[in-house]
C-alpha positions as CSV (number, residue, x, y, z in Angstrom):
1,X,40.1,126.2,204.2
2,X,42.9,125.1,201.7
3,X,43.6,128.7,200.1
4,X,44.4,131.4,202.0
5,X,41.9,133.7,200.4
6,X,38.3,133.4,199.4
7,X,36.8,133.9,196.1
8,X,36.4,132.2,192.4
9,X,39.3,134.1,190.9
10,X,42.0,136.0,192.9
11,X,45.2,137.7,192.1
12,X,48.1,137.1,193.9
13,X,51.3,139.2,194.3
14,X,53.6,139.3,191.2
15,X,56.5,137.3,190.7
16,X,58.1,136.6,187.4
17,X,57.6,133.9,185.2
18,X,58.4,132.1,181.6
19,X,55.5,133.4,180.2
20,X,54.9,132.2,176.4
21,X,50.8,132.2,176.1
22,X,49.3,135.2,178.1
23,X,49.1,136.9,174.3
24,X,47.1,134.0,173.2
25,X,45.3,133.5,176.0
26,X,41.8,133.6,173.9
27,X,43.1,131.3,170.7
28,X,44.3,129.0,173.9
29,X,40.5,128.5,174.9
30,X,39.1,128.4,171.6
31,X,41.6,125.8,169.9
32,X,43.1,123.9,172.4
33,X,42.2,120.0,172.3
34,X,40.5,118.6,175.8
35,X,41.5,115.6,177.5
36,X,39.8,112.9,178.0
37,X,37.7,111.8,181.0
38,X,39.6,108.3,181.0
39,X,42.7,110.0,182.3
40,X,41.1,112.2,185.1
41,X,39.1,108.7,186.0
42,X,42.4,106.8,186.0
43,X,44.5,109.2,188.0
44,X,41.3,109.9,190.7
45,X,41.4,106.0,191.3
46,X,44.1,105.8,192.5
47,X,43.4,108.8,195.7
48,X,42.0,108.0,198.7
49,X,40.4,111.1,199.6
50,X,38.7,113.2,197.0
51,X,38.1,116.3,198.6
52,X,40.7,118.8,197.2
53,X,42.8,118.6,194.1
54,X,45.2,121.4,192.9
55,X,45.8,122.4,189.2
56,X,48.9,123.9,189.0
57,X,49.1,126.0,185.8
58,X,45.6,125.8,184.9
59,X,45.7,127.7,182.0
60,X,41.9,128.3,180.9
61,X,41.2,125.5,183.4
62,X,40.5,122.3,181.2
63,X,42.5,120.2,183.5
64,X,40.5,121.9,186.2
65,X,37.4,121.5,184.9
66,X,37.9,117.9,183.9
67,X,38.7,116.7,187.7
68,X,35.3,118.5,188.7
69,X,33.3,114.9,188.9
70,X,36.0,113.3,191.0
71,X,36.5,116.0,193.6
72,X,34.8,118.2,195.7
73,X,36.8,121.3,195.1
74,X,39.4,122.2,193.1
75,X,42.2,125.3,193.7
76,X,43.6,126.4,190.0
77,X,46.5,128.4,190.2
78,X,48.4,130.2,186.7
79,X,51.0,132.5,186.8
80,X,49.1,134.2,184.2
81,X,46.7,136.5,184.6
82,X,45.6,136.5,181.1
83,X,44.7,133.1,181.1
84,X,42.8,133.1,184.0
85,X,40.8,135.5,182.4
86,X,40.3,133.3,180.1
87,X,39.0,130.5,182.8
88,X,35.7,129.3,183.0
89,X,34.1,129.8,186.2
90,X,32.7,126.6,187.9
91,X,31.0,127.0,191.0
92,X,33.6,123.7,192.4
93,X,36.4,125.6,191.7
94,X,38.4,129.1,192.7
95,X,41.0,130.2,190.7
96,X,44.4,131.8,192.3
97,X,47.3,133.7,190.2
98,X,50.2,132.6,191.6
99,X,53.0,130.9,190.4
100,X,53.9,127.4,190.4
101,X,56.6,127.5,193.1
102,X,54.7,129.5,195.6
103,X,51.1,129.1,196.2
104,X,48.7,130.9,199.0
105,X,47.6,126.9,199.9
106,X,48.2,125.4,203.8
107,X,50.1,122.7,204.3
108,X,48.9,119.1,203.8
109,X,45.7,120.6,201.7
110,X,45.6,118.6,199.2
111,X,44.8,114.9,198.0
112,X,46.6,115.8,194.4
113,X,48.4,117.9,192.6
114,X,47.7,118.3,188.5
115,X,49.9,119.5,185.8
116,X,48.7,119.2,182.4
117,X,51.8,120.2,179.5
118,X,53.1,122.8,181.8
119,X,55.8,120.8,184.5
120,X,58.9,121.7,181.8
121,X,58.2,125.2,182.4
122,X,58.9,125.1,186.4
123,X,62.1,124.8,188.4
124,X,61.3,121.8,189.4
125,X,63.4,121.7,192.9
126,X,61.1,124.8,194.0
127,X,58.1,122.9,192.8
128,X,58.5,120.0,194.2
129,X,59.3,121.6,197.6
130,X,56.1,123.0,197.2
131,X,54.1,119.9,196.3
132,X,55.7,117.9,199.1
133,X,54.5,121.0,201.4
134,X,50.6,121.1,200.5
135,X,49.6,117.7,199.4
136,X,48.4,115.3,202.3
137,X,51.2,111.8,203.2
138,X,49.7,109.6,200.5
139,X,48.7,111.8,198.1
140,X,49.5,112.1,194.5
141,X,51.2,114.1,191.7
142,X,49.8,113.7,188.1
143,X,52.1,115.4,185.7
144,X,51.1,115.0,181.7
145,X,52.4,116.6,178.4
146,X,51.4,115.4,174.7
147,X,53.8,116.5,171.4
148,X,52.8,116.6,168.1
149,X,49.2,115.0,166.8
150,X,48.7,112.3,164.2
151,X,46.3,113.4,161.1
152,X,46.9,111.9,158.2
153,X,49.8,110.8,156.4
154,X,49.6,114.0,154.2
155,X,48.4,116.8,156.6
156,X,51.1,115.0,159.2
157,X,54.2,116.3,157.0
158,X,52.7,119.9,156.3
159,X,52.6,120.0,160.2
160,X,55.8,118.3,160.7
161,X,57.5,120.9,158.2
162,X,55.6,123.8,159.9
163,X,56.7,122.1,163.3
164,X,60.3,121.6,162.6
165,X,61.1,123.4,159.5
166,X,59.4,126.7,159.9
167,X,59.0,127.6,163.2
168,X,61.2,125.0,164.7
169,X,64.0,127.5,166.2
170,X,61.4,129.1,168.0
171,X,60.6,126.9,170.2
172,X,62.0,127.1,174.0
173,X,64.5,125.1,175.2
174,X,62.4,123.3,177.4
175,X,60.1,122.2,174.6
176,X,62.8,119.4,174.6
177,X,61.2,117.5,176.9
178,X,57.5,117.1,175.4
179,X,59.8,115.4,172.5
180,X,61.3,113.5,175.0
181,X,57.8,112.2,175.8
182,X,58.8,113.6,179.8
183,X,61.1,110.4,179.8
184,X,64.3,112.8,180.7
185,X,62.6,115.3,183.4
186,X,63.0,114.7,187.4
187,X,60.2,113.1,188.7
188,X,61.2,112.1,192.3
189,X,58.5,110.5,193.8
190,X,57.0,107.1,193.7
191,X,56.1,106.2,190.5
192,X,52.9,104.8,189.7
193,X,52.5,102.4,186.1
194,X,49.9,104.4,183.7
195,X,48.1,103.1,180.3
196,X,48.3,104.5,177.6
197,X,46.0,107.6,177.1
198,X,45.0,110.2,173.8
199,X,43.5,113.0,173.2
200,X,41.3,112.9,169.9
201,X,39.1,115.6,168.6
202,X,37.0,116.3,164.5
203,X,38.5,119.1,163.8
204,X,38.2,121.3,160.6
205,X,41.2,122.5,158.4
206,X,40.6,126.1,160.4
207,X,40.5,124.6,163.8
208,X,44.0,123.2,163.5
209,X,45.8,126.2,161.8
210,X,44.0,128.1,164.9
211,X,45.4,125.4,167.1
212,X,49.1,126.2,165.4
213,X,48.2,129.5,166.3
214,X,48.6,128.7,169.9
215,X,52.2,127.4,169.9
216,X,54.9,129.5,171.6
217,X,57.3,129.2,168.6
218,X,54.6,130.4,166.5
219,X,54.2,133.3,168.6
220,X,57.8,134.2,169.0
221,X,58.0,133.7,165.2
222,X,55.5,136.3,165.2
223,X,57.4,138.6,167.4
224,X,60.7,138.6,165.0
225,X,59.0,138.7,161.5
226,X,56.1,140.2,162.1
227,X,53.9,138.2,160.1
228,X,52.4,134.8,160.7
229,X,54.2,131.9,159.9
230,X,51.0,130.0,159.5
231,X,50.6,131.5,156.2
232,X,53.4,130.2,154.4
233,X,52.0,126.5,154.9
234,X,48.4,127.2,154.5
235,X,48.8,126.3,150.5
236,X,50.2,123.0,151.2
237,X,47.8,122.1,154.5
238,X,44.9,122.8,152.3
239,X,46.5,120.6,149.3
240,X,47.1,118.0,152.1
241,X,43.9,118.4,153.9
242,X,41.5,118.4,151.0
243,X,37.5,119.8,151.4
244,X,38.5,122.5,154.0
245,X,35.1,121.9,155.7
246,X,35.7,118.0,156.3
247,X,36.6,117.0,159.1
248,X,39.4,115.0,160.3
249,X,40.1,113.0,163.2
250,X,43.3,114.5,165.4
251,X,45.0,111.9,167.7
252,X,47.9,113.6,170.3
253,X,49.1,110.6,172.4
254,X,49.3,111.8,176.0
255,X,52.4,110.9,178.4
256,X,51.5,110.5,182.1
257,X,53.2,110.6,185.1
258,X,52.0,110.1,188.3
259,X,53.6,109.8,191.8
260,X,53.1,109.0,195.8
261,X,53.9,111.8,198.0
């Protein structure tokens, strides 16, 4: 048995954490983009074993979810209770709270170890202590983030000015290294060439000021203004976006990294 306690969603003990999206937890499920299945095929071809992955700040669990036909169970862990709340149940997967640094998993569990736009949150020496201690000789780390999404020319600098401009000093200081394309963050293990992947989703003009809605420097806007920043845009997006109800295609190019253990 990989985890040290049975059932689809348990809590662990509390530890704290950088937490910037237990208050969205719900907007996080609704407007969230999902990967693509390319990326979960590409990163399972190169395992050996495919009997136990672990996604390490699930979140609502896409990542999990999205690794479900490639292995035969999957442990999601989040530091956040909220969103695992939020989590759909699969009967392939059990969700744990715990945080990234210390999971209830035995040692040499696991065949790989996911993190979807959440490894610039960790301390990473803690982490990787961690990953080196549960995943099986051989195994792999698959660590992704993606920035800002491509629209249109027009809708792109609304977003960029709502991105940089309005809610730009929000942002953590570790949101740094999703610009940085995860170019700059340790990543000591044997790295492994990727393509290129994206993420693209037909989304209405209310889906992606929802999505905006999701951001941690919107939220921390939020928290010193009280009011939502969104607003102050949602003139121009709609000038820039045209027939509200017509869809656009989103693009966010995804960033992959992915070790040996």
């Amino acid at each position: 048995m990989a985890a040290r306690s049975n059932g689809t969603k348990k809590r662990m003990a509390d530890t704290p954490f950088k937490d910037h999206f237990s208050k969205q937890a719900a907007a996080y499920q609704t407007y969230r983009p999902h990967y693509p299945e390319a990326l979960f095929r590409h990163i399972a071809s190169h395992v050996s074993r495919h009997e136990m992955a672990w996604d390490c700040a699930t979140g609502n669990g896409q990542a999990a979810h999205g690794m479900v036909p490639f292995f035969d169970k999957i442990i999601a862990t989040d530091a956040s209770e909220k969103q695992i709340e939020q989590a759909a149940p699969h009967r392939q997967i059990e969700y744990l709270i715990a945080p990234a640094e210390d999971v209830p998993l035995q040692r040499q569990s696991m065949d790989l170890v996911l993190v979807a736009q959440a490894l610039h949150w960790f301390d990473w020496p803690k982490f990787y202590d961690e990953v080196r201690r549960v995943v099986r000789p051989g195994g792999l780390i698959a660590a992704w983030c993606y920035g800002i999404a491509h629209i249109t020319p027009a809708v792109d600098t609304v977003m960029n000015y709502f991105y940089r401009e309005i809610v730009g000093t929000y942002w953590p200081a570790e949101r740094a290294h999703i610009e940085a394309n995860f170019n700059i963050i340790p990543f000591p293990f044997q790295r492994i060439p990727t393509p290129d992947f994206a993420m693209t989703a037909e989304w209405k003009m209310i889906h992606l000021a929802g999505y905006f809605s999701t951001w941690s420097a919107t939220q921390r806007y939020k928290e010193a203004h009280a009011a939502d920043p969104v607003d102050e845009i949602r003139a121009d997006l709609q000038a820039a976006w045209g027939d509200a109800e017509q869809p656009h295609t989103i693009t966010w190019p995804i960033h992959l990294l992915l070790g040996r253990i």
